[in-house]
C-alpha positions in Angstrom: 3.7 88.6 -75.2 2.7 86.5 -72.9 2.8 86.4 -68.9 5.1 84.2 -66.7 3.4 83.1 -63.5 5.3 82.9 -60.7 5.6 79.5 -58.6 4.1 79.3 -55.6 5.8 78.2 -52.4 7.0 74.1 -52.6 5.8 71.6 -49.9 8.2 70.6 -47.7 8.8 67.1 -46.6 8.8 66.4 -43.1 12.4 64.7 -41.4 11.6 61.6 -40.7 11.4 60.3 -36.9 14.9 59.0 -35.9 14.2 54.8 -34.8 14.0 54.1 -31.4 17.6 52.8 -30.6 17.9 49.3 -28.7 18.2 49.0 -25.1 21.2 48.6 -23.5 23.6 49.0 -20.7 22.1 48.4 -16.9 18.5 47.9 -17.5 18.8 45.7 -20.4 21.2 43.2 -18.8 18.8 43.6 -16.1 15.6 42.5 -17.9 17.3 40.1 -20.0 18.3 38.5 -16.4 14.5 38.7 -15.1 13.3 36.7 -18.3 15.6 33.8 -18.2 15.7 33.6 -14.4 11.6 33.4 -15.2 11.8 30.7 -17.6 14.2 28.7 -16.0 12.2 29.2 -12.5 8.9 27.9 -14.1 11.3 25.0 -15.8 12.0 24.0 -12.5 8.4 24.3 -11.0 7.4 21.8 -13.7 9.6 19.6 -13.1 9.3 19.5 -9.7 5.3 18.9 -10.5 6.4 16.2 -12.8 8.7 14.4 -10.3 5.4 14.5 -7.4 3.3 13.6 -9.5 5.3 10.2 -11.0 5.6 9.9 -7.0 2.4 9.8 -5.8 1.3 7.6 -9.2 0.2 4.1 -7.2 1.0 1.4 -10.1 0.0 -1.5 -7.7 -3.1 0.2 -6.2 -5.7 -2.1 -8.5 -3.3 -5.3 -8.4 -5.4 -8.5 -7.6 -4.8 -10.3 -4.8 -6.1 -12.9 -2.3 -7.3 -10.5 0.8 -5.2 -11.1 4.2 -7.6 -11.3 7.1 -7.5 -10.5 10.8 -5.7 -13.6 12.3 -7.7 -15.4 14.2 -5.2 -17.7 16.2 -2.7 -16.6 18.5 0.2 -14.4 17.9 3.4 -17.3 18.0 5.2 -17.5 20.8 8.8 -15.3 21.5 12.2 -17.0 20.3 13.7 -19.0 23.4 17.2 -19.9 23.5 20.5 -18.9 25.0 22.7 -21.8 26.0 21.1 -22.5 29.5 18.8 -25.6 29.4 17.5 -28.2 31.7 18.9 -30.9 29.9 17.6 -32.6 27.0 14.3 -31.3 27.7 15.2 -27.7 27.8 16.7 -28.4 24.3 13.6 -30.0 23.1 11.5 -26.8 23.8 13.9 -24.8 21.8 13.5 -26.3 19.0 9.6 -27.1 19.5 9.9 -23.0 20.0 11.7 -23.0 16.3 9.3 -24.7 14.2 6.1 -23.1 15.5 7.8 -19.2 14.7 8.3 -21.0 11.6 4.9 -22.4 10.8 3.6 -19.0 12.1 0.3 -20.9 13.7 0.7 -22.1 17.3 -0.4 -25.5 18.0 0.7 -28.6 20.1 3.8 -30.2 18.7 5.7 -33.1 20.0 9.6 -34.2 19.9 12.1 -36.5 21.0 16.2 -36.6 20.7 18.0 -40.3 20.4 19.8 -39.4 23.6 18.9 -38.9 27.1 21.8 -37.1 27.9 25.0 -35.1 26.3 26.4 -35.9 23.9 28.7 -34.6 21.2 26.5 -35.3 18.3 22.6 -36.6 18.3 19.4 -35.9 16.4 16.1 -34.4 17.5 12.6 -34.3 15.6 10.1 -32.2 16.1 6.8 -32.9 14.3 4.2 -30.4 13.4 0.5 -31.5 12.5 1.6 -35.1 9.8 5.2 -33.0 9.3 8.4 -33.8 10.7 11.9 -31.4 11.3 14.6 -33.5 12.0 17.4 -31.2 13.7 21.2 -32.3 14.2 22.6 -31.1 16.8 26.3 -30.8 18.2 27.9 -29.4 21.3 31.5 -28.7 21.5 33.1 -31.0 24.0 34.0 -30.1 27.7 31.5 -26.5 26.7 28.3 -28.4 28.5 25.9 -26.4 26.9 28.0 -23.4 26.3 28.8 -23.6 22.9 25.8 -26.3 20.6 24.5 -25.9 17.5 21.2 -27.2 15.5 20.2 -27.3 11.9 18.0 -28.6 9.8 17.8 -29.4 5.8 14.0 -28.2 5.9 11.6 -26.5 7.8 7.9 -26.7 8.0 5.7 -23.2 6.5 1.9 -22.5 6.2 0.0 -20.0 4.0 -2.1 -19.0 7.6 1.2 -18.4 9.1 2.5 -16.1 6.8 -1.2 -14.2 6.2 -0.8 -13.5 10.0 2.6 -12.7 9.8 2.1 -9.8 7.3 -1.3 -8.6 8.7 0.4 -7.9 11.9 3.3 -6.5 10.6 1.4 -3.9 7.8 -2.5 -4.4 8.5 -4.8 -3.7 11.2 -3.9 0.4 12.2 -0.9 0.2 10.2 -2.0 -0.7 6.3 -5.3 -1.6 4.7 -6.0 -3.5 1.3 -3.7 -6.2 2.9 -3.5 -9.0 -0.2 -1.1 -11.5 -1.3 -0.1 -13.2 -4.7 -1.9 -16.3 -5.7 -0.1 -19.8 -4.8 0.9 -19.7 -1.6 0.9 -23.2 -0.3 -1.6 -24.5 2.4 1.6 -26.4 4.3 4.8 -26.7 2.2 8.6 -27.9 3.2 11.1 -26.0 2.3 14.9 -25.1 3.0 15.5 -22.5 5.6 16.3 -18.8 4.2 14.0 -20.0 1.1 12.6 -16.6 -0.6 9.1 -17.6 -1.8 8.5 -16.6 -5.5 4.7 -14.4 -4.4 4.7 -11.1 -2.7 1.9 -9.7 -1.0 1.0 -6.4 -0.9 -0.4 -3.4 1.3 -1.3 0.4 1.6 0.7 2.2 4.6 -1.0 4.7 7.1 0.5 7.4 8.7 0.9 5.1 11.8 3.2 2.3 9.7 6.7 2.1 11.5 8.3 2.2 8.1 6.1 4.3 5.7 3.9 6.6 8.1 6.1 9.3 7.5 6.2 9.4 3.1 5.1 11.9 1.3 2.6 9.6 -1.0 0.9 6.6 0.9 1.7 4.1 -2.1 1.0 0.6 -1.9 4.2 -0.9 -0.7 5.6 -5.4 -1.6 6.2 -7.6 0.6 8.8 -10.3 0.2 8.4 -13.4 1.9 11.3 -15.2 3.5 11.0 -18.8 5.7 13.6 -19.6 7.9 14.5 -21.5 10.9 12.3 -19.6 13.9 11.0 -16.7 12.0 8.5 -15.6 9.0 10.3 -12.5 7.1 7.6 -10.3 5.5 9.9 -6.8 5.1 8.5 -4.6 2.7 9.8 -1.9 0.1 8.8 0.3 -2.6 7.3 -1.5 -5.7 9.7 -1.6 -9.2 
């Protein structure tokens, strides 16, 4: 007969560890919040680094130019007019006052009208170095002087009166690397409000009337306008 043996006591499994359950209610919505107000803050900051940095990017800082220099004549006189003159000859140095501010460099200039006294239509010429402005003028009858008016088809530019014109305006304390396009004509004629196809081109200081206040100092275009009286060198932001 043989034995039994009697079994001896079973192992018993362990109950396995219930899984973490997800997060929810208040602090979840909460750190969800934090993350994306995180990600969408350092969105921001980049962009914001992205759009200074375009900014202060200075396109036209290495464009060639011919350098502007210190002008070494005189500033041009101040626009005369009004409608009180001394005649014929007060007329006479409005006009001589005209095509200097044009010209930009102040030199003698001499003129004549084809009337010694007034009349309701006559012509005057003023010339300037081998150049000659012819100006038609009329005055409104029984007005005297009151009410007169002179044109001209063409007026009388220089390149050394526009290179002063924009080194006063933006150079000396107010820009530096003052430079202008190639082409511009020693003495040319042209029609009054004529837009010249070169630009010139300058870096602002903090003291320029326009740009001293930027942000980014970039170099800044200068259009060039001729008219009757005046050189127009405003400036703007380049393209």
């Amino acid at each position: 007969m043989t034995a039994s043996v009697a079994a001896g006591p079973q192992p018993q499994t362990p109950n396995p560890t219930p899984a973490a359950k997800p997060r929810s209610g208040c602090l979840g919505v909460l750190t969800s919040t934090l993350v994306l107000m995180l990600m969408c803050g350092g969105l921001f900051y980049g962009a914001l680094k992205l759009d200074d940095y375009l900014a202060s990017r200075d396109e036209l800082a290495d464009k060639p130019g011919v350098p502007v220099p210190s002008p070494t004549t005189s500033p041009t006189p101040d626009a005369i007019g009004g409608y009180v003159f001394n005649g014929i000859d007060g007329l006479r140095e409005v006009l001589e006052n005209r095509v200097i501010r044009t010209a930009g460099v102040p030199i003698p200039v001499e003129s004549s009208c084809d009337t010694e006294d007034l009349a309701p239509e006559f012509t005057c010429t003023v010339s300037y170095q081998k150049e000659i402005v012819t100006y038609q003028v009329t005055v409104e009858p029984a007005t005297g002087w009151r009410e007169w008016e002179a044109t001209t088809d063409s007026v009388v530019s220089t390149r050394a009166g526009i290179f002063a014109a924009v080194w006063r305006t933006h150079g000396g304390e107010y820009g530096t690397n003052v430079r202008c396009d190639k082409g511009i004509p020693e003495i040319i004629r042209v029609k009054p409000g004529t837009e010249l196809s070169q630009r010139c081109y300058f870096t602002p200081t903090r003291k320029h009337p326009q740009f001293g206040d930027d942000k980014h100092l970039t170099t800044k275009v200068v259009s060039i306008v001729i008219g009757d009286g005046f050189i127009g060198v405003g400036a703007d932001e380049a393209e």
